[in-house]
C-alpha positions as CSV (number, residue, x, y, z in Angstrom):
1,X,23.0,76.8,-79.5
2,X,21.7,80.2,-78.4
3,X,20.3,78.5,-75.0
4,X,23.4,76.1,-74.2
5,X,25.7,79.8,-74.7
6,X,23.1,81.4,-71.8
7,X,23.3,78.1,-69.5
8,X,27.1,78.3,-70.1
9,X,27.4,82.1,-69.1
10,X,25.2,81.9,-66.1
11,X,27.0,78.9,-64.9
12,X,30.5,81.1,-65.4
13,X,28.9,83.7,-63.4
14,X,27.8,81.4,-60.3
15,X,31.2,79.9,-60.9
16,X,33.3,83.5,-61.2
17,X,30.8,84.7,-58.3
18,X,30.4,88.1,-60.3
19,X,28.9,89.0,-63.7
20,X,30.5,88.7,-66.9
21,X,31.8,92.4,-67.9
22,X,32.0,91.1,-71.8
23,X,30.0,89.0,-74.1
24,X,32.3,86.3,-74.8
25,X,34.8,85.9,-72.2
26,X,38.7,84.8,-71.6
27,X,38.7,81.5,-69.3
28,X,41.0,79.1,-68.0
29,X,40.9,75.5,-69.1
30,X,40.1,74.6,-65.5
31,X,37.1,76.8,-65.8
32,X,36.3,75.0,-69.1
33,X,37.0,72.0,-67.5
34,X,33.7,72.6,-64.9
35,X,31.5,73.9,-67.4
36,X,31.9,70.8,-69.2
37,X,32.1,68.4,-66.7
38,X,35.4,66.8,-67.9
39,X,39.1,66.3,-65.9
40,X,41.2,69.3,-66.8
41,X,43.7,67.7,-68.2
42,X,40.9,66.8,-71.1
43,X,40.5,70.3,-72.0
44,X,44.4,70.8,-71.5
45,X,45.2,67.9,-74.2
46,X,42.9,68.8,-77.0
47,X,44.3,72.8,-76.4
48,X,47.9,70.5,-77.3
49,X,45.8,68.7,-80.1
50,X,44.7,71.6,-81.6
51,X,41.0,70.6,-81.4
52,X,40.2,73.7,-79.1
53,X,41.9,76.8,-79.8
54,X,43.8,78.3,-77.3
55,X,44.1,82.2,-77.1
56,X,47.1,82.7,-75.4
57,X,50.8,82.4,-75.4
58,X,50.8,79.6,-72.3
59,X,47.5,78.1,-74.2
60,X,45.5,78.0,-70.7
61,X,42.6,80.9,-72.0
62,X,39.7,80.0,-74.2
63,X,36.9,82.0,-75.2
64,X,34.0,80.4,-73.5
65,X,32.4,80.5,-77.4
66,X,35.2,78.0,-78.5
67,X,34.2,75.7,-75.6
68,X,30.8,76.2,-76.2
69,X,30.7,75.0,-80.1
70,X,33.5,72.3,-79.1
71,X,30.9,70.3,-77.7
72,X,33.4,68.5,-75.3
73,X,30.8,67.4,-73.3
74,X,29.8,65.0,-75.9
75,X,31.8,62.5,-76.3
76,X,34.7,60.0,-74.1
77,X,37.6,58.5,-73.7
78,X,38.2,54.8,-73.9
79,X,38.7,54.6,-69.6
80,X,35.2,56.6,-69.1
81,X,33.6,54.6,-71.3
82,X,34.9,51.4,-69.8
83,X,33.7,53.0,-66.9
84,X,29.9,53.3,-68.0
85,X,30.1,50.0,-69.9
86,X,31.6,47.9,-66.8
87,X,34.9,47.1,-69.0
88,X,38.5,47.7,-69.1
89,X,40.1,49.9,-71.6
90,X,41.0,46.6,-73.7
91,X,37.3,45.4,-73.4
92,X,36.1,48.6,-74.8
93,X,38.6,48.4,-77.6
94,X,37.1,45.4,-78.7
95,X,34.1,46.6,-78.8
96,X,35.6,49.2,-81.2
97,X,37.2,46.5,-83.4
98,X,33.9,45.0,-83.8
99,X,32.0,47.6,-84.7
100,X,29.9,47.7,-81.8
101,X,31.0,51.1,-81.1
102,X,32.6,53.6,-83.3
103,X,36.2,55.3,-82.9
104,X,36.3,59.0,-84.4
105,X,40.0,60.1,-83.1
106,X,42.6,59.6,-80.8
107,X,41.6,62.1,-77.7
108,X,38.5,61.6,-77.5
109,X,37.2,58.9,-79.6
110,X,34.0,58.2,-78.6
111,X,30.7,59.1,-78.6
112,X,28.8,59.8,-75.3
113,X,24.9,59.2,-76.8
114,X,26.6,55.9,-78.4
115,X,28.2,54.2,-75.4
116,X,25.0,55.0,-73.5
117,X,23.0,53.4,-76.2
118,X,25.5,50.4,-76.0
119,X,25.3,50.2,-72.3
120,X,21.6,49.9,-72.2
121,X,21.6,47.4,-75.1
122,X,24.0,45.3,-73.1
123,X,22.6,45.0,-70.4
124,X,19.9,42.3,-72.6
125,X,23.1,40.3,-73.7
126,X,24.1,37.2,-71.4
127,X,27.6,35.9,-70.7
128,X,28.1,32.5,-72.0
129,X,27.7,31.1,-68.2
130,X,24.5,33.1,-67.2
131,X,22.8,32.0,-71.1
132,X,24.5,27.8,-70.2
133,X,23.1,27.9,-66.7
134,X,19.1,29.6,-68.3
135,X,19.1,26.9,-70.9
136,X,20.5,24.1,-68.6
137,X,22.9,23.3,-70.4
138,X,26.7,23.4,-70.1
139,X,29.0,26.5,-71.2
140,X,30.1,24.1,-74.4
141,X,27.0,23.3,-75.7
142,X,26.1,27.6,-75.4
143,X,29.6,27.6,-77.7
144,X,28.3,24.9,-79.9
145,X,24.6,26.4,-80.7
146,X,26.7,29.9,-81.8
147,X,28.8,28.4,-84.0
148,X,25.9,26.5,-85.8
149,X,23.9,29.7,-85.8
150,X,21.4,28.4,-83.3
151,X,21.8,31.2,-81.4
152,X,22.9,35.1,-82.6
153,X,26.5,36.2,-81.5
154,X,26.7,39.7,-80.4
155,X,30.2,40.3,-81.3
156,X,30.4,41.1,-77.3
157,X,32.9,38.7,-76.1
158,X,32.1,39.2,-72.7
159,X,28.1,38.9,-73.5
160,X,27.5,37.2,-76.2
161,X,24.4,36.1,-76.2
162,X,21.0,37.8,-76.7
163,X,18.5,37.4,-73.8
164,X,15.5,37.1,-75.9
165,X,16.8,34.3,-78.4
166,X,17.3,32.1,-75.3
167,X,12.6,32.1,-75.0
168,X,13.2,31.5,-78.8
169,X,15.2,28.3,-78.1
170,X,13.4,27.5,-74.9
171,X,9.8,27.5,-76.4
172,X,10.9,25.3,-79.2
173,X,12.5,22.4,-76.7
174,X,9.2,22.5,-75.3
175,X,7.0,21.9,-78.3
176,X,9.2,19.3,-79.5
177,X,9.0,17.9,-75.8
178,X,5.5,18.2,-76.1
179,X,4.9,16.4,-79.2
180,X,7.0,13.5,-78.6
């Protein structure tokens, strides 16, 4: 915490262009805003949530300690993580409804290390056309071998299907091709 309060401070100072005259500082929540590398209007909202506290009357100062142990910088809304995921709002919302990702509030609900995770995992999941056209088989048939349990879903609707299953499914067509 110690370091991320020095990287913060020197970063006010480039950004002030002057040194800091007191240990823990006043700042706007446009200020906050660049330290964290988030739209101002972020900062501004959770000030309104109370999840930030604001130190003055017109709730635009915080002490650059507050941001600092907020940890803004950690977590996303449902667009930016739609954003990082290649989905709409509504695509990331499913995700949330089936547990693929987990929601923790209403301003910021998400969690930056777990939509990267999820983005990185997706990228071995297939659409059901992409998985039909590996296999050689039609979209239907794809559909048919998830239902039966032939195949794992990933509770993606827009990827559901594991890359790696399909060499599972593919090496077995060719023994039994082999044999007969």
């Amino acid at each position: 915490m110690e370091t991320l309060a020095r990287e913060y401070r020197a970063r006010l100072a480039e950004l002030l262009g002057e040194p800091l005259m007191v240990d823990d500082p006043l700042i706007t929540t446009a200020q906050a805003a660049v330290l964290l590398d988030v739209p101002p209007q972020r900062v501004a909202a959770l000030v309104r949530a109370g999840h930030l506290p604001a130190r003055s009357r017109s709730h635009r100062r915080l002490l650059l300690s507050d941001v600092i142990r907020s940890g803004l910088d950690q977590w996303m809304s449902v667009a930016e993580a739609g954003v990082v995921l290649g989905l709409g709002q509504t695509g990331v919302r499913r995700l949330i409804s089936s547990g693929l990702l987990a929601a923790y509030g209403k301003e910021l609900p998400l969690r930056r290390d777990d939509v990267e995770v999820l983005a990185r995992l997706r990228e071995g999941w297939l659409t059901l056309s992409s998985a039909a056209t590996a296999l050689g088989v039609g979209v239907d048939e794809v559909q048919r071998m998830l239902r039966y349990r032939q195949l794992t879903h990933t509770s993606d609707m827009a990827r559901p299907v594991y890359r790696h299953e399909l060499a599972t499914v593919l090496a077995r067509r060719h023994a039994v091709a082999g044999t007969s």
